[in-house]
C-alpha positions in Angstrom: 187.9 53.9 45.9 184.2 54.6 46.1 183.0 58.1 46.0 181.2 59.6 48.8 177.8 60.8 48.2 176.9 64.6 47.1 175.2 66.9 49.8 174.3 70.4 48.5 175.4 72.8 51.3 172.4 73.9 51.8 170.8 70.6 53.0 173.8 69.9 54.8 173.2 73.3 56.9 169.7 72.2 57.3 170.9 69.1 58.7 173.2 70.5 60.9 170.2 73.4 62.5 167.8 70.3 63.3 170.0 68.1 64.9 171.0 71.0 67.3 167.3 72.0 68.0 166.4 68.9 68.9 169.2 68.2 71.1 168.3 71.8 72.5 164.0 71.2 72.9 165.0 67.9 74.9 166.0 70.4 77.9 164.2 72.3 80.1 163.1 76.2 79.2 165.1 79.1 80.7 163.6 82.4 81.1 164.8 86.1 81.7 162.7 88.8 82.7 164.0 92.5 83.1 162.5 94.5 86.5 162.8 97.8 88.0 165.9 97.0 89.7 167.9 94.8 87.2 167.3 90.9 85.8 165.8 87.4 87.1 166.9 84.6 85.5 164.7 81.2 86.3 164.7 77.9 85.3 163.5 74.0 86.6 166.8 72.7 87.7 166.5 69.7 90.4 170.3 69.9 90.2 171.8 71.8 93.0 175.5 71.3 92.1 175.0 71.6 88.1 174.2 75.6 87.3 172.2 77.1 84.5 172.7 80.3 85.3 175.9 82.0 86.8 178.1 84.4 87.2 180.7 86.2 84.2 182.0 89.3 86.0 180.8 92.1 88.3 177.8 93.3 86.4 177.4 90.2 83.9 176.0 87.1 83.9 175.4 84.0 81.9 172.7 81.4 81.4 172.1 78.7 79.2 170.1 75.4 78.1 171.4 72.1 75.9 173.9 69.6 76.9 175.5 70.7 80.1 179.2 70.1 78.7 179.3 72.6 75.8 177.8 75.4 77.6 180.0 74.3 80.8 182.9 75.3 77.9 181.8 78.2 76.9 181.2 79.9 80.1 184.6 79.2 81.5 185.7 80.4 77.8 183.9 83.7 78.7 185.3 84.3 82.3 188.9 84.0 81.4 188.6 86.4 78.4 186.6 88.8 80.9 189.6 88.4 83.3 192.2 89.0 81.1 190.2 91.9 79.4 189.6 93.6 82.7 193.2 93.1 84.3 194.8 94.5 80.3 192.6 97.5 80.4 189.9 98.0 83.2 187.4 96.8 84.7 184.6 98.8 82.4 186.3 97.7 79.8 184.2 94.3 80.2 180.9 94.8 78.8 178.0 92.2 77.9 178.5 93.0 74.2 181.6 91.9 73.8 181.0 88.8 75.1 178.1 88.3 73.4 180.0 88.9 70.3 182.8 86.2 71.0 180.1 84.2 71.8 178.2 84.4 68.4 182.2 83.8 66.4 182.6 80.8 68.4 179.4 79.4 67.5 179.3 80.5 64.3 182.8 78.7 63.6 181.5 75.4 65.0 178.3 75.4 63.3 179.9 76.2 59.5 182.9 73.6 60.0 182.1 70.5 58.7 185.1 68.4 61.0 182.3 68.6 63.9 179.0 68.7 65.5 177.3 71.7 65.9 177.0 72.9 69.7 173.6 72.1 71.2 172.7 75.1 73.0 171.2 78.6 73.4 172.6 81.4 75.4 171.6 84.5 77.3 174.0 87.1 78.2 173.0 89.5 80.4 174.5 93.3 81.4 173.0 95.5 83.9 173.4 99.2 83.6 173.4 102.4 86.3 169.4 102.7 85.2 166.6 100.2 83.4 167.3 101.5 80.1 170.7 101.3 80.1 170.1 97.0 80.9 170.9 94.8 78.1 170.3 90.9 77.0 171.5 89.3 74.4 170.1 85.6 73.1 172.4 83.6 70.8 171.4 80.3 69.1 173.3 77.3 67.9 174.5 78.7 65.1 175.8 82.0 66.7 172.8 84.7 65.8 172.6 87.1 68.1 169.2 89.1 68.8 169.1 92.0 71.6 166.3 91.5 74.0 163.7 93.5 75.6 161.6 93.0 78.3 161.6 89.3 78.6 163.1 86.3 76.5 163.0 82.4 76.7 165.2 79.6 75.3 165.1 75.8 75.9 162.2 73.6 75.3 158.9 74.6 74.9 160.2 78.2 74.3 157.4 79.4 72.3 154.4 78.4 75.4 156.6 80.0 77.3 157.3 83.1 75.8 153.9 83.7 74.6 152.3 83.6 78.3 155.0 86.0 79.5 154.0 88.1 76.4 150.7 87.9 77.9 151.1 89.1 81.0 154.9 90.7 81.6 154.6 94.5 82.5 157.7 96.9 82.7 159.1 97.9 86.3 157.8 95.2 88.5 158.8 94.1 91.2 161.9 91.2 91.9 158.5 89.5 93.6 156.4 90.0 90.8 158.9 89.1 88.3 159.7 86.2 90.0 156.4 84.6 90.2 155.8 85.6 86.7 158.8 83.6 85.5 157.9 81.0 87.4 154.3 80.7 86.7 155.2 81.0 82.9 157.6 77.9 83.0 155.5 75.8 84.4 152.9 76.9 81.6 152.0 74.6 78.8 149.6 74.5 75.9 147.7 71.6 77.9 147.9 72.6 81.5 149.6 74.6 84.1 151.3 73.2 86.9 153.1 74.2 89.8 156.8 73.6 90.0 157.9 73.2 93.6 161.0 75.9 95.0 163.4 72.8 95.7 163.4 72.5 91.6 163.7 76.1 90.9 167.3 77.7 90.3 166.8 81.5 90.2 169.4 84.2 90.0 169.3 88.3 89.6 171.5 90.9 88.9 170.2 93.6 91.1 171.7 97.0 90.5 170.6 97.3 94.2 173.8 95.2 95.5 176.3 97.6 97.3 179.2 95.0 96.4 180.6 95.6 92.8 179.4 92.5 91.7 175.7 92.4 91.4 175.2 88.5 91.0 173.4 86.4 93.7 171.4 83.8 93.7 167.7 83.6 95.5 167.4 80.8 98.0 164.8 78.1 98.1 163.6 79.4 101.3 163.5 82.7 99.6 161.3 81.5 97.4 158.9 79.3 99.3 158.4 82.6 101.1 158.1 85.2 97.6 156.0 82.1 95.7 153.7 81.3 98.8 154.4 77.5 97.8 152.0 74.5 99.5 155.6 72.4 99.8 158.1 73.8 101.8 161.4 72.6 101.2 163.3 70.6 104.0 165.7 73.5 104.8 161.8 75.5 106.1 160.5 72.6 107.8 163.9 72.7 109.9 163.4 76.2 111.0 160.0 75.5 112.4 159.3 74.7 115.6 158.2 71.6 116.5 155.0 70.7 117.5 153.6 69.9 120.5 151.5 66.7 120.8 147.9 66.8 121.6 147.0 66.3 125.2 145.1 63.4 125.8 141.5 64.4 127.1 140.7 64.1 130.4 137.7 61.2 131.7 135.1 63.0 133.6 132.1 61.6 135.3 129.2 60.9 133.8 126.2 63.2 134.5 122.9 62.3 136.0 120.1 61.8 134.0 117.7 64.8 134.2 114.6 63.9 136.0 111.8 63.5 134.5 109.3 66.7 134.3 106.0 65.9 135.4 104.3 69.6 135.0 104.6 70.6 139.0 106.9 73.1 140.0 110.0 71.7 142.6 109.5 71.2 146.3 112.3 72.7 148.7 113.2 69.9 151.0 112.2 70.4 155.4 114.6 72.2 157.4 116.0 70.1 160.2 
């Protein structure tokens, strides 16, 4: 029997956190912004059926990047456990820390154990509170860190382009408008060039303390957003609604005019009465 080669943990670990970022950079970024009235998630998803972002209970909500399957897992992991925590206790009982926290064990377990992969994503969980300051969102990696955010956070690839022109240019209280266009501008930002991503590829979602219902998850439209981002492309759902055009009338032929006579210098000659 041949023995198996030596791998210091260490390397091994090392091993392990660059396979799962570069599973993870492969995807599209993801990016949360906090405004006056609660948080905007956004992300390029052409998908209309497979969700990035959605929602865990009345006040929370989840979003994440990586292979769809493992995250898929996770977030119907973290809406049982806030079922069966809310119906046990109550419904405040429930809070975006907690999940956040069974979050970080879970991946923490799968990245240390040896007998499989690690998970190839990153996570946001987000909580809205009564006010601004009471908001929280939390990021967790692959390997189940968890860091409290403020202001604004992105995950996926080309996180760090990302983050730094929201860095640049995200101000406390704006508007779900101003936030929106900010998110968007910034994830179609690149160290190269900026481009322009079109609403029917957008998935964008809030929790908007606003929301008379107890839960405070919805989603925003494409025509929504054609409308707040002022897009060139409509979708197909806005060039429905319009009315349709009227075709151009066809001009009508007139006569031709007479040729002006010529001007010999003398004034005109009224013609004999009869």
């Amino acid at each position: 029997m041949s023995t198996p080669f030596y791998v210091s943990p260490e390397q091994l670990m090392r091993d392990r956190a660059d396979f799962a970022r570069k599973g993870i950079s492969r995807g599209r970024a993801l990016v949360s912004l906090q405004y006056a009235d609660g948080i905007v998630f956004a992300s390029e998803n052409p998908s209309a059926a497979l969700h990035k972002v959605s929602e865990i209970y009345d006040r929370i909500a989840f979003a994440a990047v990586g292979r769809y399957n493992e995250f898929e897992n996770l977030r119907i992991a973290g809406v049982r456990l806030a079922d069966m925590r809310g119906y046990a206790y109550d419904r405040r009982d429930v809070t975006g820390r907690g999940l956040a926290n069974a979050y970080a064990q879970t991946l923490g377990t799968i990245f240390s154990s040896g007998g499989e992969k690690p998970y190839e994503v990153e996570l946001f969980v987000g909580e809205i509170g009564d006010t601004a300051e009471a908001d929280q969102l939390y990021r967790l990696t692959y390997d189940g860190q968890v860091v409290d955010e403020h202001g604004f956070a992105a995950i996926g690839g080309a996180a760090e382009a990302v983050g730094g022109y929201l860095k640049e240019r995200y101000t406390e209280g704006a508007s779900l408008e101003d936030a929106i266009k900010l998110a968007v501008a910034a994830l179609g930002h690149t160290e190269t060039e900026d481009r322009e991503i079109e609403a029917k590829n957008l998935e964008v979602a809030v929790l908007d303390r606003n929301r008379t219902q107890p839960r405070k998850f919805r989603r925003i439209r494409p025509a929504t957003l054609v409308e707040i981002l002022g897009s060139a492309a409509p979708t197909a759902e806005v060039e429905a609604a319009k009315p349709a055009e009227k075709p151009a009338e066809k001009p009508v032929d007139e006569a031709p005019l007479a040729p002006p006579a010529e001007d010999d210098g003398e004034p005109p000659i009224a013609p004999p009465i009869s």
